[in-house]
N, C-alpha and C positions, 0 to 999 in steps of 0.2 A: 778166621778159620783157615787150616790148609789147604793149597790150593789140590794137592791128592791126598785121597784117603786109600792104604794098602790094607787089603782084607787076606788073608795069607799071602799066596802068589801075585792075585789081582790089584791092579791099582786104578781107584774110581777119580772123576774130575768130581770132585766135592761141590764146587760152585754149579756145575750141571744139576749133581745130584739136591742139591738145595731147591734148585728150581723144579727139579718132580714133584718133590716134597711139594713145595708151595702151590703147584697145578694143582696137587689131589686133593690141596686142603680145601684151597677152590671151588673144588667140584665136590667134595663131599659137604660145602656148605652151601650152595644154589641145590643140588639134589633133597636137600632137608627143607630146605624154606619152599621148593617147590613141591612137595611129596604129597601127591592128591589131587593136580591140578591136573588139566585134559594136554598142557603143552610140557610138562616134567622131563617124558622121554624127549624132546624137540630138543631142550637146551642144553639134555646133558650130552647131546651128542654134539650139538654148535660147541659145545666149551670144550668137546676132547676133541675135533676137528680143528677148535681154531687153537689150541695148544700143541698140537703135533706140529702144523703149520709152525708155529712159532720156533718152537724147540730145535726139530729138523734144520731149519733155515740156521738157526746161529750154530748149529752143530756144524751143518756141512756146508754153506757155504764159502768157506774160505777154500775149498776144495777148488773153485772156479780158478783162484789165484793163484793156489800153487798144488795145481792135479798129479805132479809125479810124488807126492803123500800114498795115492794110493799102490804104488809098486815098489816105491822106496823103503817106506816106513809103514806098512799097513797097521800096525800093532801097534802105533802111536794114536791111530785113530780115537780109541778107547779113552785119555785124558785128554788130546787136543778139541779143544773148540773155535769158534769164530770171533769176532769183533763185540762191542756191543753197536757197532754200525750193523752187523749183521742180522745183531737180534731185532735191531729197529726192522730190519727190511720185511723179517719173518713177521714184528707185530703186524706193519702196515698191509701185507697178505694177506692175515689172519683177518684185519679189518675188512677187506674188499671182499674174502669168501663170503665173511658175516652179511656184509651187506647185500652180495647175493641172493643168499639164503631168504634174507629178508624182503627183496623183492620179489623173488618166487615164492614165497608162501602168503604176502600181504602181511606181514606183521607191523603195526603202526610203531615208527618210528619211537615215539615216547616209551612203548611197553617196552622196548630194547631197551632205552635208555635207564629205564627203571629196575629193569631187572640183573643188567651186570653187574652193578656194584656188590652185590647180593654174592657174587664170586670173585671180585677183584679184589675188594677191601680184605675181606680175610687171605688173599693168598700175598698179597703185598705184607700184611701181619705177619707173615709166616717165614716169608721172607725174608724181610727184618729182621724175625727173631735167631736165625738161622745164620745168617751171612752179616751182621752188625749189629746186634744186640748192645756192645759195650757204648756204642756212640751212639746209636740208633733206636734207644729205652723211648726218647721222644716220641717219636714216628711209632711206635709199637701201642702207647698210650692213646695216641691221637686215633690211628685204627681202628682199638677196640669201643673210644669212644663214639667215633662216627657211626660203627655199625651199630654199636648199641639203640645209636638215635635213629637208624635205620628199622631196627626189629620193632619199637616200640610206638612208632608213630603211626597215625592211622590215615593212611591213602592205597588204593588201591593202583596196579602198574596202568602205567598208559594215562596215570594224572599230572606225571613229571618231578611231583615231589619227591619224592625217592630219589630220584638221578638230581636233582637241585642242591639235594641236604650232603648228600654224598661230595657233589663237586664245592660246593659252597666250606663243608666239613673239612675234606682234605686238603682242597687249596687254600685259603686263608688258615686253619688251622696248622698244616705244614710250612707255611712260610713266617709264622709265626715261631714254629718249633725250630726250623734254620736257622734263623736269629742268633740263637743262642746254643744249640748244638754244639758240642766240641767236632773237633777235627781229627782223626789216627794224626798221629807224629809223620813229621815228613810230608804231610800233604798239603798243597797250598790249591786253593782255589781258584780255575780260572774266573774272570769275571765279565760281565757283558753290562755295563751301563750302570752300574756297582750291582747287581745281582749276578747268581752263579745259575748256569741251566737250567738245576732242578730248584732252585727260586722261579725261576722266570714260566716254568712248567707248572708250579702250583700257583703263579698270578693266573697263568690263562686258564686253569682251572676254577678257578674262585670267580673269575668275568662270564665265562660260559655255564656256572653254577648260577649266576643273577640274571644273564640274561637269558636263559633258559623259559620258553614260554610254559605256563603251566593250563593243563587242561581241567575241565569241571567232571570230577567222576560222575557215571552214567547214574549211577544211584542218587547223585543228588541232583542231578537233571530233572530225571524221574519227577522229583518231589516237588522241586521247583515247579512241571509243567501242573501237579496236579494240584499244588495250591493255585494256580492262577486260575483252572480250573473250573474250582472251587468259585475263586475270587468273582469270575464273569458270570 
């Protein structure tokens, strides 16, 4: 895709603009799988806090590096953005707000766990589909498979399977799909121990997807304590 898109006058950072795209998509899919439940309004507000967070950071952090941008060239502000060093700093922000959040309110660890995918897997799809579709049809496939195996399965958040199938799903099923992925022309990949970064990102996904502890849903606790119950 171009890296600007000119709308008369205005000229947009397209790659920016893909990534709104892909935040909303995000959010308008955790706002629909959650739609009814007593914490809906909670997460939609953690996913557009911790997307500002993100966003903002790879926007303007490179401002720190070279701050006469802003009296020099103000009006470049509008297409330039930061690094993907940048965007990393904004995620890992974004993470540490979340985590926050999640100590001040007690939210148990696994319900997190369970519940993001439910907005990352589609905005990653969206992603894709937007900024590398022609190399990228893999990853697009894999996506809508995972989530699919996400809507249909039957565990409730805070059991871990959900955040299991997801991490399990996209990492070995992505590094799978790298394999044999072609490459844009002209790009060679670096390599680290013959894998490339984002190989080596969806190994630790696919490790932290297995070893992932899984808990016993409360309903089937329940039933456990009242056949024994029974049994004595």
């Amino acid at each position: 895709m171009p890296e600007v898109i000119a709308v008369g006058p205005l000229r947009l950072d397209s790659v920016l603009l893909a990534a709104l795209i892909a935040g909303a998509a995000g959010f308008i899919a955790i706002k629909l799988k959650l739609t009814g439940t007593e914490r809906s309004e909670l997460w939609g507000q953690l996913y557009v806090n911790a997307a500002i967070i993100t966003l903002l950071s790879w926007k303007l952090l490179f401002l720190l590096r070279e701050p006469s941008m802003l009296w020099e060239r103000p009006s470049s502000l509008v297409i330039v953005r930061g690094s993907g060093f940048d965007a990393m700093n904004g995620f890992a922000a974004s993470i540490v707000y979340i985590a926050y959040v999640r100590y001040r309110r007690r939210i148990p660890s696994l319900v997190m766990l369970d519940t993001w995918p439910f907005a990352l897997i589609p905005a990653c799809l969206a992603w894709t589909l937007l900024t590398d579709l022609r190399y990228g049809i893999g990853y697009v496939v894999l996506y809508a498979l995972v989530y699919a195996a996400m809507l249909r399965v039957d565990a409730e958040a805070g059991s871990g399977r959900l955040a299991s199938i997801a991490l399990l799903g996209s990492g070995l099923g992505g590094l799978l799909v790298s394999l044999f992925a072609p490459y844009a022309p002209g790009v060679v990949p670096e390599l680290t121990l013959g894998l490339t970064r984002l190989q080596w990102l969806f190994v630790g996904c696919g490790l932290v997807g297995a070893l992932l502890p899984l808990s016993e849903p409360a309903r089937d606790k329940d039933e456990h304590k009242e056949k024994e119950s029974r049994t004595y």
